[in-house]
C-alpha positions as CSV (number, residue, x, y, z in Angstrom):
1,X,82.2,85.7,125.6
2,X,82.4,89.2,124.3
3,X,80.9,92.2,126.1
4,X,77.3,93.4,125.7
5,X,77.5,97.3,125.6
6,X,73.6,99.1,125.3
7,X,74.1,102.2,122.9
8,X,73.3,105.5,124.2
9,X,71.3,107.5,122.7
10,X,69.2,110.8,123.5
11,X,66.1,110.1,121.5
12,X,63.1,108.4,123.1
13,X,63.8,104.6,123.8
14,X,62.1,102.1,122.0
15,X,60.0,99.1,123.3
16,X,62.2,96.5,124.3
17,X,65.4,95.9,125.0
18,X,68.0,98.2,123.8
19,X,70.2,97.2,120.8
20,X,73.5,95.9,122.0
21,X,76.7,96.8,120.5
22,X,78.9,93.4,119.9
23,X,82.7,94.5,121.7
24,X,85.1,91.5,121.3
25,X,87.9,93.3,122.7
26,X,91.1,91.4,123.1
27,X,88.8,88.0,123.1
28,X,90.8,86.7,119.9
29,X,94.1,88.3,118.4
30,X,95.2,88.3,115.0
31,X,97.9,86.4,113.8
32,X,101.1,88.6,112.4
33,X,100.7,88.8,108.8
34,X,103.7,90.8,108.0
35,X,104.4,92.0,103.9
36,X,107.4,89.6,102.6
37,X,108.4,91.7,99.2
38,X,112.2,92.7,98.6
39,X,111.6,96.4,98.6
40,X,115.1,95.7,97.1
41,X,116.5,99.1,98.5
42,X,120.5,100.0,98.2
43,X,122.1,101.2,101.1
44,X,123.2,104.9,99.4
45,X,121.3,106.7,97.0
46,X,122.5,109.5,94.5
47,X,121.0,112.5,93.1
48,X,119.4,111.7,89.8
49,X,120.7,114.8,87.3
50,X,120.7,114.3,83.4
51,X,119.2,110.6,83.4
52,X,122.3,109.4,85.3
53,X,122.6,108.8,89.3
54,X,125.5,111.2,90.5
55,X,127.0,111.8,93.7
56,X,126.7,115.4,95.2
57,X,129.3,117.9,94.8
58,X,129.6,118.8,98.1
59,X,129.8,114.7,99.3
60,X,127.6,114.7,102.1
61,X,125.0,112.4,102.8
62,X,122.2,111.8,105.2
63,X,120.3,109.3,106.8
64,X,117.0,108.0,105.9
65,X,115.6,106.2,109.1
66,X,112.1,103.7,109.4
67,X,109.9,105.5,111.7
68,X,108.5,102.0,112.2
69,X,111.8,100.7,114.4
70,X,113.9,103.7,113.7
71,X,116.8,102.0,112.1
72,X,118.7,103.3,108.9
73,X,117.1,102.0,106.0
74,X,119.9,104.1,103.8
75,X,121.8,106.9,103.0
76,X,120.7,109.4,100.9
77,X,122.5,112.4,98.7
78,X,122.3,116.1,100.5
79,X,122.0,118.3,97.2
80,X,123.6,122.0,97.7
81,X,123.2,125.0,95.1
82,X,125.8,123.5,92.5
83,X,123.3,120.3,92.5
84,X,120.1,122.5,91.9
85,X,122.1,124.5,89.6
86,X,123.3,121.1,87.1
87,X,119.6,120.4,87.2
88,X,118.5,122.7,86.2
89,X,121.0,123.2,83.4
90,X,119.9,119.8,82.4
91,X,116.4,120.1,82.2
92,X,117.0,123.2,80.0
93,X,119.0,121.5,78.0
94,X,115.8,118.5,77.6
95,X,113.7,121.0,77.1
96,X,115.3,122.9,74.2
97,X,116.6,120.1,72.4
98,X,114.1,117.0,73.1
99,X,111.4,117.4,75.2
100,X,109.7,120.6,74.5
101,X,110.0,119.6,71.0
102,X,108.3,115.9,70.9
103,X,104.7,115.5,69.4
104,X,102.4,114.7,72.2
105,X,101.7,111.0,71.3
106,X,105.3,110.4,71.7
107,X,105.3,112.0,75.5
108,X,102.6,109.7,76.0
109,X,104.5,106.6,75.1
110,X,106.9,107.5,78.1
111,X,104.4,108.5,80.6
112,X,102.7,104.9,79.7
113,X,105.5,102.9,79.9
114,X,106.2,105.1,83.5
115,X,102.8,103.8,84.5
116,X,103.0,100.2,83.6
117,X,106.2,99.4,85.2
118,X,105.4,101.3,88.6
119,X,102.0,98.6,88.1
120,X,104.9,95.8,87.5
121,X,106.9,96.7,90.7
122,X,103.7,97.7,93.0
123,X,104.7,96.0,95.9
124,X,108.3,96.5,95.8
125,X,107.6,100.1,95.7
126,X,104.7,99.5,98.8
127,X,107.1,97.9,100.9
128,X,109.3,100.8,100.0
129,X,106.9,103.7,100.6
130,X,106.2,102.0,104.1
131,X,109.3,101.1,105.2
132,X,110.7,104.9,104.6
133,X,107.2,106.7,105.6
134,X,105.6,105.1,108.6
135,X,102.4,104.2,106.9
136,X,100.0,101.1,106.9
137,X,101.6,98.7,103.9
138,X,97.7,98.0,103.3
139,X,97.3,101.5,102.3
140,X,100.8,102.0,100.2
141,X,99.6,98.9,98.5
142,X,95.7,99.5,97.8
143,X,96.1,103.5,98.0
144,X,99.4,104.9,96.9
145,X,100.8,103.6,94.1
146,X,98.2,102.4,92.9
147,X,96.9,106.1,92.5
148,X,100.5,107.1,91.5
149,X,100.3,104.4,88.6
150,X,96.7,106.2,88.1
151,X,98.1,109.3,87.7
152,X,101.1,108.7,84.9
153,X,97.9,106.8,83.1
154,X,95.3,109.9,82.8
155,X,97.6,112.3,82.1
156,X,99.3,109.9,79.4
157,X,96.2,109.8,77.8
158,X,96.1,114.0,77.8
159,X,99.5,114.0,75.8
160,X,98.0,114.3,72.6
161,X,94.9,115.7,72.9
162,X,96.5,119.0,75.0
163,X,94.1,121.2,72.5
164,X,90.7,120.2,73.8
165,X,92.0,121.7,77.4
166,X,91.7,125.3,76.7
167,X,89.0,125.2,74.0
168,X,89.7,127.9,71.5
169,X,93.1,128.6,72.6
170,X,96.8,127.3,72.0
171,X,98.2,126.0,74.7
172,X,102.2,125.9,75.0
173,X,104.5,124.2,77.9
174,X,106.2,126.6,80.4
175,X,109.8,125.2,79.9
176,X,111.0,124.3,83.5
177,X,109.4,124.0,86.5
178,X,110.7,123.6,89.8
179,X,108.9,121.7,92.6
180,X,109.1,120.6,96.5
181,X,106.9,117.6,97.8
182,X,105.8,116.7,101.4
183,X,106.7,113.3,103.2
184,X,103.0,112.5,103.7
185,X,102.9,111.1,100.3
186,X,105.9,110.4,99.0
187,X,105.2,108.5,95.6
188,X,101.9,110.2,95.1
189,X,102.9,113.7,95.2
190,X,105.5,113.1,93.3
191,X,102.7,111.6,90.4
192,X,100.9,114.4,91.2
193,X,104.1,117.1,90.2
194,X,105.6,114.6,87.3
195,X,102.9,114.1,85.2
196,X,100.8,116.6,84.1
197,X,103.7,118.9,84.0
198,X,105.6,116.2,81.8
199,X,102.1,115.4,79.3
200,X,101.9,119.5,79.0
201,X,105.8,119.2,77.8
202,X,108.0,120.9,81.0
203,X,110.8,119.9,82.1
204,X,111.3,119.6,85.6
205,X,113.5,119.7,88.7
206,X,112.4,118.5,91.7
207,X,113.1,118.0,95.4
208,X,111.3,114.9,97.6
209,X,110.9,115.6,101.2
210,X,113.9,114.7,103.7
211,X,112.4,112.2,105.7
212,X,111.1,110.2,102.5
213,X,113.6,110.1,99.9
214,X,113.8,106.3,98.8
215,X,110.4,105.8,96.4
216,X,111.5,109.1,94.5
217,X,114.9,107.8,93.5
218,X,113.5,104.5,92.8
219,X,111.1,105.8,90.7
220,X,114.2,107.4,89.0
221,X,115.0,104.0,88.1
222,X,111.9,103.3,86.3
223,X,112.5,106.8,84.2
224,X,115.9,104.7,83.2
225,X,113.7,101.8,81.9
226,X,111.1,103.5,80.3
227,X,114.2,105.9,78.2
228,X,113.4,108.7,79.6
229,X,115.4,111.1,77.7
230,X,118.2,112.6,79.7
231,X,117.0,116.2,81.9
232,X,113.7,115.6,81.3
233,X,112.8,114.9,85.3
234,X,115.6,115.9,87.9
235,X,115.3,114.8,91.2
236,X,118.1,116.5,93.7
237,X,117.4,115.1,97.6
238,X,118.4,117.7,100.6
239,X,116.5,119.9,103.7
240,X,115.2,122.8,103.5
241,X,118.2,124.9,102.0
242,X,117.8,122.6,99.0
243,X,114.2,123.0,98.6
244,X,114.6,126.8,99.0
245,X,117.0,126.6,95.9
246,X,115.1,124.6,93.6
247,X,112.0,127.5,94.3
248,X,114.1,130.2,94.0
249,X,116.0,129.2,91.1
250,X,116.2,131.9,88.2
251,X,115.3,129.0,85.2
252,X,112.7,127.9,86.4
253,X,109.4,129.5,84.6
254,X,106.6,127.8,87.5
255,X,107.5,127.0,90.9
256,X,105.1,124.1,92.9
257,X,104.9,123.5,95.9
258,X,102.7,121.0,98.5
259,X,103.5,121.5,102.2
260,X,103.3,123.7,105.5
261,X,101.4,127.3,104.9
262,X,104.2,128.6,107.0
263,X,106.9,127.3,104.5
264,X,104.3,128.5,101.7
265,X,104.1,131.8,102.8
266,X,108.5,132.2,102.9
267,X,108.1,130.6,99.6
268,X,105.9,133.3,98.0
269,X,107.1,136.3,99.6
270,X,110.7,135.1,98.4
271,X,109.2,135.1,95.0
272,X,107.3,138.7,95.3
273,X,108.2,140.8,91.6
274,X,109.1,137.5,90.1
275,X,107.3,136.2,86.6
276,X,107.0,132.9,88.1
277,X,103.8,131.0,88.2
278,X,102.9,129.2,91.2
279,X,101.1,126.5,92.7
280,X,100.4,126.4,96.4
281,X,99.0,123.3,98.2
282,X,99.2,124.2,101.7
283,X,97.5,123.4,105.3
284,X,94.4,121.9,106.2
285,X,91.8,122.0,109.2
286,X,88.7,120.4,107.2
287,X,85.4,120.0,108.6
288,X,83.6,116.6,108.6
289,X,79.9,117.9,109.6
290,X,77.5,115.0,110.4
291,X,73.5,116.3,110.3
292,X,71.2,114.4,112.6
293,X,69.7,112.1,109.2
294,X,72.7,111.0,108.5
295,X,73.4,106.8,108.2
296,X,75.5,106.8,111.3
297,X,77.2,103.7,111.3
298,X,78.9,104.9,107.5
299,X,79.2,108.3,108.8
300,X,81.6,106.7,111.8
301,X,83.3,105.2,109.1
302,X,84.1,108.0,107.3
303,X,85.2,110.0,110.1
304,X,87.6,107.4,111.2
305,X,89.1,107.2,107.3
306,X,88.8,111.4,107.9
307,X,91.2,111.6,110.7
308,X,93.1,108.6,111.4
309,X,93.8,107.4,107.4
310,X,97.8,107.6,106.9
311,X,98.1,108.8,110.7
312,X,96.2,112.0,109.9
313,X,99.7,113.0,107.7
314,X,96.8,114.4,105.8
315,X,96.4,118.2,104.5
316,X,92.5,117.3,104.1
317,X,92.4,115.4,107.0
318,X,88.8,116.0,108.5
319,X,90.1,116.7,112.1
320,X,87.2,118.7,113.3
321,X,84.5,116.8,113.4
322,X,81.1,118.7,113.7
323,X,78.3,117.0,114.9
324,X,74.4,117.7,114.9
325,X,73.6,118.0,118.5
326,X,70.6,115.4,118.5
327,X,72.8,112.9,117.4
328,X,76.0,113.8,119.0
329,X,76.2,111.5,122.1
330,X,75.5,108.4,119.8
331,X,78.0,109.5,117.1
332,X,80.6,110.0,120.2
333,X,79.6,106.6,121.5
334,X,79.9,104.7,118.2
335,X,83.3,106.3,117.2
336,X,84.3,105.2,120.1
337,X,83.6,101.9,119.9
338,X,85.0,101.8,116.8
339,X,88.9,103.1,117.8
340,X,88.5,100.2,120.7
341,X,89.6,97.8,117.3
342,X,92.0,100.2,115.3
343,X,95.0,98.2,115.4
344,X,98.2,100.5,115.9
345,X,101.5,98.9,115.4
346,X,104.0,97.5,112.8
347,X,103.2,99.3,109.9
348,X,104.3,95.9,107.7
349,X,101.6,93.6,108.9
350,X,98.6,93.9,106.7
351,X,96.6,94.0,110.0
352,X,97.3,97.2,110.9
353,X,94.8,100.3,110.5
354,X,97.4,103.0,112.2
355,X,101.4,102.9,111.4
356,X,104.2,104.8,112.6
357,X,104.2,108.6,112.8
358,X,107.0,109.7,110.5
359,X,109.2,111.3,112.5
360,X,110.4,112.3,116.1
361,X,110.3,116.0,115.2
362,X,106.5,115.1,113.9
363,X,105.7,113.2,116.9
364,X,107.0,116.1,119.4
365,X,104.5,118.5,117.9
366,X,101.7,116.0,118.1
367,X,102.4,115.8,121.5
368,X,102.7,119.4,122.8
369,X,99.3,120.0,120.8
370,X,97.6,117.3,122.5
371,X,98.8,119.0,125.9
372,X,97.5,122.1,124.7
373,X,94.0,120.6,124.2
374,X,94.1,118.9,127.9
375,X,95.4,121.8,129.8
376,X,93.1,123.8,128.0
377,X,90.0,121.9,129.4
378,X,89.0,119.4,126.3
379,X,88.3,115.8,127.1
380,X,90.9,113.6,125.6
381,X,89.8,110.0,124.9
382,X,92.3,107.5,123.7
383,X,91.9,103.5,123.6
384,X,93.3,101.3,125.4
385,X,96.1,100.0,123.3
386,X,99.8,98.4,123.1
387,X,102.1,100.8,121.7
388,X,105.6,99.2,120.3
389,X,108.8,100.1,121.9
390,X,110.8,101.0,119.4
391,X,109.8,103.7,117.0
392,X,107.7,106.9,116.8
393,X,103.7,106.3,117.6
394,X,100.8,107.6,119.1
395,X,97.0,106.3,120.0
396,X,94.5,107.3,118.1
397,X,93.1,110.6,120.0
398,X,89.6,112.4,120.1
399,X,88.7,115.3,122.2
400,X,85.6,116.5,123.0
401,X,84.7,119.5,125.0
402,X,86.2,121.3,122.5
403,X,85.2,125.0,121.5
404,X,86.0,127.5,118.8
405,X,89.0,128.7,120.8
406,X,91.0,126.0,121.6
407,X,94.6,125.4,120.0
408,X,93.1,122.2,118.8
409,X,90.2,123.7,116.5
410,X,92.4,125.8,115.3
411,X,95.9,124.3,114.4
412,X,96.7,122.2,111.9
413,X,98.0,119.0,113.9
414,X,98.8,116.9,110.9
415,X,98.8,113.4,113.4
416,X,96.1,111.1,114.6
417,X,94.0,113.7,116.7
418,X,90.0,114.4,116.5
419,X,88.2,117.9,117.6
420,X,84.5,117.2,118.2
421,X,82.4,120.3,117.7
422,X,78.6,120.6,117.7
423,X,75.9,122.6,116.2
424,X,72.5,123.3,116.4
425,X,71.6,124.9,112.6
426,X,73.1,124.4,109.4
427,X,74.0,128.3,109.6
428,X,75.9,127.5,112.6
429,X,77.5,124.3,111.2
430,X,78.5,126.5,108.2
431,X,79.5,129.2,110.1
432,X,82.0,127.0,112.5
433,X,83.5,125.5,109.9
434,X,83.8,128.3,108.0
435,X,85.7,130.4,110.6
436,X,89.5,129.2,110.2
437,X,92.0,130.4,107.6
438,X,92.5,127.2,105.8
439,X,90.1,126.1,103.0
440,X,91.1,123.0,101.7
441,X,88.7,120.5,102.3
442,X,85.4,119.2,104.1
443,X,82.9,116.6,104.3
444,X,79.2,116.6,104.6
445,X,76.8,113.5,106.0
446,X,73.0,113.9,105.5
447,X,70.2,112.1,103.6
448,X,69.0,115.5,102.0
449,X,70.5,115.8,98.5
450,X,69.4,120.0,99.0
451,X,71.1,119.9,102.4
452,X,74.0,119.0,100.5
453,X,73.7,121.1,97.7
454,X,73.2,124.0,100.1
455,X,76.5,123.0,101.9
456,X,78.5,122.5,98.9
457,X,78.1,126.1,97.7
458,X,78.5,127.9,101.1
459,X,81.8,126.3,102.7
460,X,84.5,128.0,101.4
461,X,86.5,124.6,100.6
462,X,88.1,123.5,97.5
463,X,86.8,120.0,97.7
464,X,83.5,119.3,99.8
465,X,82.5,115.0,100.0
466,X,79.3,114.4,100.2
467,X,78.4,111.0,102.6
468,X,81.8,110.1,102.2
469,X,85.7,110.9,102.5
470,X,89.6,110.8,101.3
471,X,88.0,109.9,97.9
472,X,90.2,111.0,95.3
473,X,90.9,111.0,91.3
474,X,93.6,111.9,88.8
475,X,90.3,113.2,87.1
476,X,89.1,115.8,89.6
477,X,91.0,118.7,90.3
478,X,92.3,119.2,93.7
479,X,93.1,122.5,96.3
480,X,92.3,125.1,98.4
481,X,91.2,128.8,99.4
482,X,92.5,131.4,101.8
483,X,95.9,129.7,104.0
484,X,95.6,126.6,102.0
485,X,96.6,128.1,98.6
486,X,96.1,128.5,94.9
487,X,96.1,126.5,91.8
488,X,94.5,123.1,91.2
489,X,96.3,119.4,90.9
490,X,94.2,117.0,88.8
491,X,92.2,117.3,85.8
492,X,92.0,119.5,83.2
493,X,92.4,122.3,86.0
494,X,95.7,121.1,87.1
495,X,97.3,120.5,83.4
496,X,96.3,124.7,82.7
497,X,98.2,125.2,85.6
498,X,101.5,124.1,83.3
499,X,100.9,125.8,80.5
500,X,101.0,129.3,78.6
501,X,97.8,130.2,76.8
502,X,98.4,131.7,72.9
């Protein structure tokens, strides 16, 4: 029979009995229910320069390993300077004769077709993007591509109407634009980077993350279907010596860039008296603040989509939590309730909620954070759970306890890892979660459409969610303020961001 556990709760008790809470525990156990699609991957992978897949100059390669079991899923191209430099030569090749040239309506045609077959091969490319990243194939399949798909769709549709996004003015492409993408979200970033600069007419070269190569060059292979013309996306593979090439390179007109503020900040001061444009998506530390009127139960939800979605390999990841102090005992005793039945394991079987983390060097960190938080007097709670073997993992993890000046409320952990704060006022609650350097995002719980309002204008945030979280749209613009950078990715905002204004 399952367990009867009585809620806690601080406010007066109510006649009766109070409510139980229905805890199954390990009573029944799912059945495996692992994915079955050929992610049909090759075991080496070439740079993709000039529409054609060519192998690197200097004829090195590195492995790309499955966090999941960490065996060598394949072997992927190290680009050097000479790489970035044929790139680049490309693209300005596509952009002089072809691409910065084509009417609108025809860019759209490509950027369709793009869309459509990514739809055809979603769960080849889901398998892929799990298989190479770690994640839950639940959320590369309902989440990632199709959002990537979403993303080549909206800003097809932009293609030819690119005069209605600065009203009055004449908008003209850049030329060619370099960019570096994280390994959080490997397919989607890369939407995120491709498209509006390819509906505004750039021409790009860019560089996928290390650890999460494989869904970039197969998405290469869709550019070949659709006819892509030659140069018009370049992607070159490689560490961080790549990635500092393809930023600093002297054709390319905008550099973008989505990762680490640390890595951000080398980036821009490397670029200091340049006339490049930039786009800087950085760090995170977001606030999830749940007032005392909130709807509990879908506030719990929200914070456990907050932190523990993709791992919490999440820049807006809400990983302090900030609760009203009336409520805070219950919302601690729900939310814990609720990580008893997060499933963490084999990030192909659709039963899982949390997958690998996505590397060893990721997991380390995690680690020596969460020490930090223990040895510096928070409460760690973890559930009770069956880690695999083989492969990089970690339990789901809140700590309360926590104050202002812990390493935990203050870093950026980027893993699976919960800070519960509380307040007393919503001056307080705007003032805690105010007082960090990062600005990217935060969420707000509360029946009061004026509380929300109020909050909305006063966190300094570049997205706030209001009763909910992680909801995102090729339509709204996305980014940050302060250590989480400039510029905007999505909607009108994030095409202006590619173009020249006449």
């Amino acid at each position: 029979m399952p367990t009867l556990i009585p809620e806690k709760k601080k406010a007066a008790p109510r006649p009766g009995r109070p409510r139980p809470e229905l805890i199954f525990g390990d009573l029944w156990e799912f059945d495996p229910a692992p994915e079955t699609a050929d992610p049909k991957l090759k075991p080496r992978y070439d740079l993709f320069i000039e529409g054609e897949f060519v192998a690197p100059r200097g004829g090195q390669y590195f492995a790309s390993i499955n966090p999941a079991n960490e065996q060598k899923l394949a072997d992927i191209a190290l680009g050097g300077a000479a790489d970035v430099e044929a790139a680049y030569l490309a693209a300005r090749r596509a952009f002089d004769t072809t691409w910065g040239r084509m009417p609108g309506r025809e860019r759209a045609k490509y950027l369709y077709r793009i869309a459509r077959l990514l739809q055809d091969r979603a769960r080849e490319f889901a398998v892929a993007e799990t298989m190479d990243g770690g994640k839950p194939i639940k959320e590369s399949r309902d989440f990632d591509v199709p959002m990537s798909a979403a993303h080549f769709f909206y800003h097809a549709g932009w293609a030819d109407k690119l005069e209605y996004v600065a009203p009055g003015r004449r908008v003209e492409p850049l030329g060619v634009v370099g960019q570096v993408i994280p390994w959080n979200f490997p397919l989607l970033m890369l939407a995120w980077k491709l498209a509006p600069a390819l509906a505004m007419g750039n021409c790009i070269v860019i560089k996928p993350a290390e650890t999460t190569s494989i869904t970039a060059l197969k998405l290469a292979e869709i550019f070949q279907h659709a006819g892509l013309p030659p140069g018009v996306v370049n992607i070159v593979t490689g560490a961080g010596e790549t990635g500092a090439a393809v930023m600093g390179h002297a054709l390319a007109a905008k550099v973008a860039f989505t990762g680490s503020t640390e890595v951000g900040k080398i980036i821009m001061r490397s670029l200091a008296g340049s006339d490049k444009k930039m786009t800087m998506e950085l760090g995170g530390k977001a606030a999830n603040i749940v007032f005392d009127d909130a709807p509990l139960d879908q506030a719990v939800e929200g914070i456990v989509n907050g932190i523990f979605f993709n791992q919490g390999h999440v820049c807006c990841a809400g990983s302090r939590l900030l609760v009203h102090e009336p409520v805070a005992e219950r919302v601690v005793a729900k939310l814990k309730n609720r990580m008893r039945v997060l499933r963490v394991g084999d990030p192909m079987d659709k039963n899982t909620d949390i997958g690998a983390i996505n590397s060893s060097d990721q997991l380390d960190k995690i680690r020596e954070l969460v020490d930090a938080g223990v040895k510096e007097g928070a409460e760690l709670y973890q559930p009770p759970c069956r880690l695999p073997a083989k492969g990089f993992y970690f339990r789901p993890t809140i700590f309360t306890e926590v104050t202002q000046t812990h390493r935990i409320a203050r870093e950026e952990i980027f893993g699976p890892v919960l800070s519960i704060l509380t307040f007393r006022t919503i001056d307080e609650a705007i003032e805690k979660a105010n007082n960090t350097p990062y600005g990217l995002s935060a969420g707000v719980w509360t029946d009061k459409g004026s509380r929300i309002l109020k909050m909305s204008t006063e966190l300094k945030a570049g997205v706030v969610w209001a009763n909910t979280y992680n909801k995102f749209d090729p339509t709204s613009p996305f980014g940050g303020y302060k250590e989480s950078g400039f510029g905007r990715e999505g909607g009108r905002q994030g095409l202006l961001d590619y173009a020249k204004l006449a």
